[in-house]
Biotite code that builds the C-alpha atoms (Angstrom):
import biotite.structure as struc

atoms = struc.array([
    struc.Atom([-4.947, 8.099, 9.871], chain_id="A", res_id=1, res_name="UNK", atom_name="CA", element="C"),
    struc.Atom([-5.620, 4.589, 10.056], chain_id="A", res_id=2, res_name="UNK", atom_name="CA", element="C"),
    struc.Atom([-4.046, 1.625, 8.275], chain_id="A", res_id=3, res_name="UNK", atom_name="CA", element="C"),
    struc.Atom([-5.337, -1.314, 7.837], chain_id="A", res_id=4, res_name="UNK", atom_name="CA", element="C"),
    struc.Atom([-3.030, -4.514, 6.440], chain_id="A", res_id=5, res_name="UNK", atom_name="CA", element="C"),
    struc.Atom([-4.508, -6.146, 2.764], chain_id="A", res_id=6, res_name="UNK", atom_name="CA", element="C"),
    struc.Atom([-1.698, -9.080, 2.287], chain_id="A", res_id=7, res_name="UNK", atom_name="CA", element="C"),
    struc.Atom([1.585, -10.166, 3.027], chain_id="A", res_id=8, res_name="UNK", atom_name="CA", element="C"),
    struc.Atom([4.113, -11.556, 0.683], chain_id="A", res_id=9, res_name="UNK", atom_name="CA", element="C"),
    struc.Atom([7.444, -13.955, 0.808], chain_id="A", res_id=10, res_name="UNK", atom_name="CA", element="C"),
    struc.Atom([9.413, -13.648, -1.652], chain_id="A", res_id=11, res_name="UNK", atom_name="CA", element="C"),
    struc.Atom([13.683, -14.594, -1.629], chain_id="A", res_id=12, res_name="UNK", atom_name="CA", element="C"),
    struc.Atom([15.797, -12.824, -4.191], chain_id="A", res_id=13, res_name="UNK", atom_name="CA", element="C"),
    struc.Atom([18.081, -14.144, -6.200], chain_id="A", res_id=14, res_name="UNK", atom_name="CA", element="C"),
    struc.Atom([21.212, -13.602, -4.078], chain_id="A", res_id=15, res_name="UNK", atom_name="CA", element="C"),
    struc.Atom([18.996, -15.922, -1.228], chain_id="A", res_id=16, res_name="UNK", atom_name="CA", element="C"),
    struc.Atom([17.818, -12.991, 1.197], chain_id="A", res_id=17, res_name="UNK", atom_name="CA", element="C"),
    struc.Atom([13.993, -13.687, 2.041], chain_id="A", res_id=18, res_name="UNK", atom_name="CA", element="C"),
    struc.Atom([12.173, -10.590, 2.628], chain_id="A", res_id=19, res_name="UNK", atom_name="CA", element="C"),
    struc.Atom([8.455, -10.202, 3.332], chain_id="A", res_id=20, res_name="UNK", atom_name="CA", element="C"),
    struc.Atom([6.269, -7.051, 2.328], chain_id="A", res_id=21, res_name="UNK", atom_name="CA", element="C"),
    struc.Atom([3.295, -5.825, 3.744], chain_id="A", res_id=22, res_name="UNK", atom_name="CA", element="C"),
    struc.Atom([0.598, -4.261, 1.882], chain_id="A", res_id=23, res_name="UNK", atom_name="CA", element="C"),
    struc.Atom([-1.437, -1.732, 3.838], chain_id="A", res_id=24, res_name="UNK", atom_name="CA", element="C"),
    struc.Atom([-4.957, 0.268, 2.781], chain_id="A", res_id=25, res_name="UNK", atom_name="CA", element="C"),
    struc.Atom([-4.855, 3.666, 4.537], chain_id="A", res_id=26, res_name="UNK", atom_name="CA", element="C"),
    struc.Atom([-7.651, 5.482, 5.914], chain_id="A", res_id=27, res_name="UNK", atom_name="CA", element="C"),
    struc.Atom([-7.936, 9.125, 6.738], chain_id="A", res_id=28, res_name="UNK", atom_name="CA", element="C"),
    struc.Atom([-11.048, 10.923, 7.199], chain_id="A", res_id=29, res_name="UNK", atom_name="CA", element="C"),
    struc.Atom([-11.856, 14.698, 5.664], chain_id="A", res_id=30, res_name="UNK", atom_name="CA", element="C"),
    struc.Atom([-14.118, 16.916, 6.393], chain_id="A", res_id=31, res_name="UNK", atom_name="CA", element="C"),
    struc.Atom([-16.475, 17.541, 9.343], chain_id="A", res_id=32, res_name="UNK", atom_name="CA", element="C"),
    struc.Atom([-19.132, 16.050, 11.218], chain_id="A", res_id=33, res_name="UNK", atom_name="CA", element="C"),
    struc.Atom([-22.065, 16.182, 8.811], chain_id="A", res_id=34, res_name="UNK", atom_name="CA", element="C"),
    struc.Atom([-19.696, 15.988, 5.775], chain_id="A", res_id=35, res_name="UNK", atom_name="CA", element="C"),
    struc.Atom([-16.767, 13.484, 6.522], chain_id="A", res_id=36, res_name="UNK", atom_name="CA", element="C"),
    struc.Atom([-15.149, 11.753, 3.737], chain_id="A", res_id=37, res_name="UNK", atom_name="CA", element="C"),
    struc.Atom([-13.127, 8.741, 3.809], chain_id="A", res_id=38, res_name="UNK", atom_name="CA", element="C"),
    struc.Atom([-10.365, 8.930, 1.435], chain_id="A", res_id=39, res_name="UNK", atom_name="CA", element="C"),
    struc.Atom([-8.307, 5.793, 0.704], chain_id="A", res_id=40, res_name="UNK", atom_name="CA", element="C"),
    struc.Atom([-4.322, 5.466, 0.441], chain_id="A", res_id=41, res_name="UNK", atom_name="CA", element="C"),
    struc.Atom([-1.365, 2.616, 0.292], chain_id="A", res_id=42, res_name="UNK", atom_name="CA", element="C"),
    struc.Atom([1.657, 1.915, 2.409], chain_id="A", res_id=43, res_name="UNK", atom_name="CA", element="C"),
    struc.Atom([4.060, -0.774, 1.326], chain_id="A", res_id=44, res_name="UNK", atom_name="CA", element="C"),
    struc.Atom([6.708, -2.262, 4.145], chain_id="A", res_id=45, res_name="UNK", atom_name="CA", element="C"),
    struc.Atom([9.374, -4.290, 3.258], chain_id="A", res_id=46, res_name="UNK", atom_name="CA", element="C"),
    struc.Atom([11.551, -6.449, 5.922], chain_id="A", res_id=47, res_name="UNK", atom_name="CA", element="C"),
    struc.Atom([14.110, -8.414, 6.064], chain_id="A", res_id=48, res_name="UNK", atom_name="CA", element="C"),
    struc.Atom([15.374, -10.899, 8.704], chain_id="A", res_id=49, res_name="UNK", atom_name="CA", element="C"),
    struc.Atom([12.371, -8.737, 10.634], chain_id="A", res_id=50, res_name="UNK", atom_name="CA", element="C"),
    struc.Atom([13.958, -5.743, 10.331], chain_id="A", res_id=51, res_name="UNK", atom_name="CA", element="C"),
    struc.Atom([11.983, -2.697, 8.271], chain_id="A", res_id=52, res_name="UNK", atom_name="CA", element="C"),
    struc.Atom([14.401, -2.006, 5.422], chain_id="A", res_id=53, res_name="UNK", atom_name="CA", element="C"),
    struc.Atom([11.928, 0.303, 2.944], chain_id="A", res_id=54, res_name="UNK", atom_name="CA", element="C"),
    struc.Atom([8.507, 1.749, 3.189], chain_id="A", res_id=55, res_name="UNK", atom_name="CA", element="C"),
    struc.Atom([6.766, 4.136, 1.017], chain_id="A", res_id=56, res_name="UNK", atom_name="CA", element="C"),
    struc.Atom([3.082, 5.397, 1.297], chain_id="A", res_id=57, res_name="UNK", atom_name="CA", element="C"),
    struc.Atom([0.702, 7.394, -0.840], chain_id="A", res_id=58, res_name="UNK", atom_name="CA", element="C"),
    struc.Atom([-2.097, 8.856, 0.719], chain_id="A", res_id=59, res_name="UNK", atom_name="CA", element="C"),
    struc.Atom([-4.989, 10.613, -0.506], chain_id="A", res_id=60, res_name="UNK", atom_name="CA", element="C"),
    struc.Atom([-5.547, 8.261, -3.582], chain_id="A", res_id=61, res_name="UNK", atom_name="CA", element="C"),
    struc.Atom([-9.334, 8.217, -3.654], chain_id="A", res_id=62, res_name="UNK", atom_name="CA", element="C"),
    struc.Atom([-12.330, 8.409, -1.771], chain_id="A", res_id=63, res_name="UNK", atom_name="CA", element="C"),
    struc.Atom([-13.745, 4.923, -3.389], chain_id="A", res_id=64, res_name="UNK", atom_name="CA", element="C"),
    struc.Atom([-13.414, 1.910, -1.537], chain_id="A", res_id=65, res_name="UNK", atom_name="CA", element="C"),
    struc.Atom([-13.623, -0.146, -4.120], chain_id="A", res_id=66, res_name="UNK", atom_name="CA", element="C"),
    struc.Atom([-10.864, 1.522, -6.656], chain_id="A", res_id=67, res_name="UNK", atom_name="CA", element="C"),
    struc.Atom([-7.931, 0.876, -3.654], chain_id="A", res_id=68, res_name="UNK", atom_name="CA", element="C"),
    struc.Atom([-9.125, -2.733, -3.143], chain_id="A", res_id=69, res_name="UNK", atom_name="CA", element="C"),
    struc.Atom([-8.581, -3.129, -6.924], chain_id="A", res_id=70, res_name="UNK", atom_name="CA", element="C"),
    struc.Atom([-5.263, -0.920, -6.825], chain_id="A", res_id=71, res_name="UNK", atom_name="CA", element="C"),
    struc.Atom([-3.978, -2.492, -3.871], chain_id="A", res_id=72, res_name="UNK", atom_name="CA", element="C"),
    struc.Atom([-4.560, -6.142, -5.351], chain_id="A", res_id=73, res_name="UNK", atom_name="CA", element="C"),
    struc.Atom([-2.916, -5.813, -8.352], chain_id="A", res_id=74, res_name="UNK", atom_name="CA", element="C"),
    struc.Atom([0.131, -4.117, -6.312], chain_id="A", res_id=75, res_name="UNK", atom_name="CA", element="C"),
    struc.Atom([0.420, -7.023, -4.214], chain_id="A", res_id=76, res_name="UNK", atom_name="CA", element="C"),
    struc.Atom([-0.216, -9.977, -6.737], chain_id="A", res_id=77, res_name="UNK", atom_name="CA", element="C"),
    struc.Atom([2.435, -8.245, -8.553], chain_id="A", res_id=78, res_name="UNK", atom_name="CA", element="C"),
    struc.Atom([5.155, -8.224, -5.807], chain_id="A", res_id=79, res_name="UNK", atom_name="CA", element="C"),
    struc.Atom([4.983, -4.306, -6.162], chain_id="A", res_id=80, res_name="UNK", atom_name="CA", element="C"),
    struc.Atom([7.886, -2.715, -3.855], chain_id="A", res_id=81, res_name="UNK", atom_name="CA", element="C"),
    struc.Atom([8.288, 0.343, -2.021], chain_id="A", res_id=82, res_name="UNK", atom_name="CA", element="C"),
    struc.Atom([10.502, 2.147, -4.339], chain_id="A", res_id=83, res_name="UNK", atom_name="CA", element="C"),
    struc.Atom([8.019, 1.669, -7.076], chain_id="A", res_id=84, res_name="UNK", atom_name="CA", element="C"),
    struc.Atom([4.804, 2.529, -5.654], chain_id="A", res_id=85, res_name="UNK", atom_name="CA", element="C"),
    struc.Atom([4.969, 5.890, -6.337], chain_id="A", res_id=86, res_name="UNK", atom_name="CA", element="C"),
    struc.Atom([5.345, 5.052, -10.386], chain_id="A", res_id=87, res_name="UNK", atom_name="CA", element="C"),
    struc.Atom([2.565, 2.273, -10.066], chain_id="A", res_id=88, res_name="UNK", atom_name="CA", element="C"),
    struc.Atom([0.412, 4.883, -8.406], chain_id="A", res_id=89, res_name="UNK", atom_name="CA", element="C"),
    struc.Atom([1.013, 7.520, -10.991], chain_id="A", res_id=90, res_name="UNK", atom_name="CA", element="C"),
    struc.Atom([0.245, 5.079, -13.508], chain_id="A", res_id=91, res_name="UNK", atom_name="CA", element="C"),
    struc.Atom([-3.208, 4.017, -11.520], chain_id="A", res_id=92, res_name="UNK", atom_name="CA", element="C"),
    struc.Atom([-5.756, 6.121, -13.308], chain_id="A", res_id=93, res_name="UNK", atom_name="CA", element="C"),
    struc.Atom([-9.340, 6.119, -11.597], chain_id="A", res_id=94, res_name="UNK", atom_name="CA", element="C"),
])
């Protein structure tokens, strides 16, 4: 599996903590040889004072490159965190 990072945010809550999250595309190949297939996922890491507090990750979301570039925009312009990808993913229809 590979991961490559899309963005990072900066955000600080309201009670003044400033965390940063990193928005990740994952890679992971299927198949063999003559019939490999690269199939797209998303990680989300969220630190604070540069410390990982929360990541979540769903792999295995689709095989078009396109489709996570879109998903993993709108998570990310959108401030999506950890705890919710897996609802924002379930949501994501392709």
């Amino acid at each position: 599996m590979e991961k490559e990072m899309f963005s990072e945010k900066k955000l600080q809550l309201e009670n003044g903590d400033n965390i940063i999250l990193h928005y990740f595309i994952t890679k992971t190949t299927k198949g063999y040889e003559e019939g490999k297939e690269q199939i797209y996922g998303v990680e989300i890491a969220k630190h604070c004072d540069n410390l990982l507090v929360e990541s979540e990750n769903v792999y295995g979301i689709t095989d078009n490159h396109e489709d996570i570039l879109y998903l993993v925009n709108k998570i990310s312009e959108h401030y999506v965190m950890p705890s919710s990808l897996l609802n924002v993913v379930d949501d994501f229809t392709l």
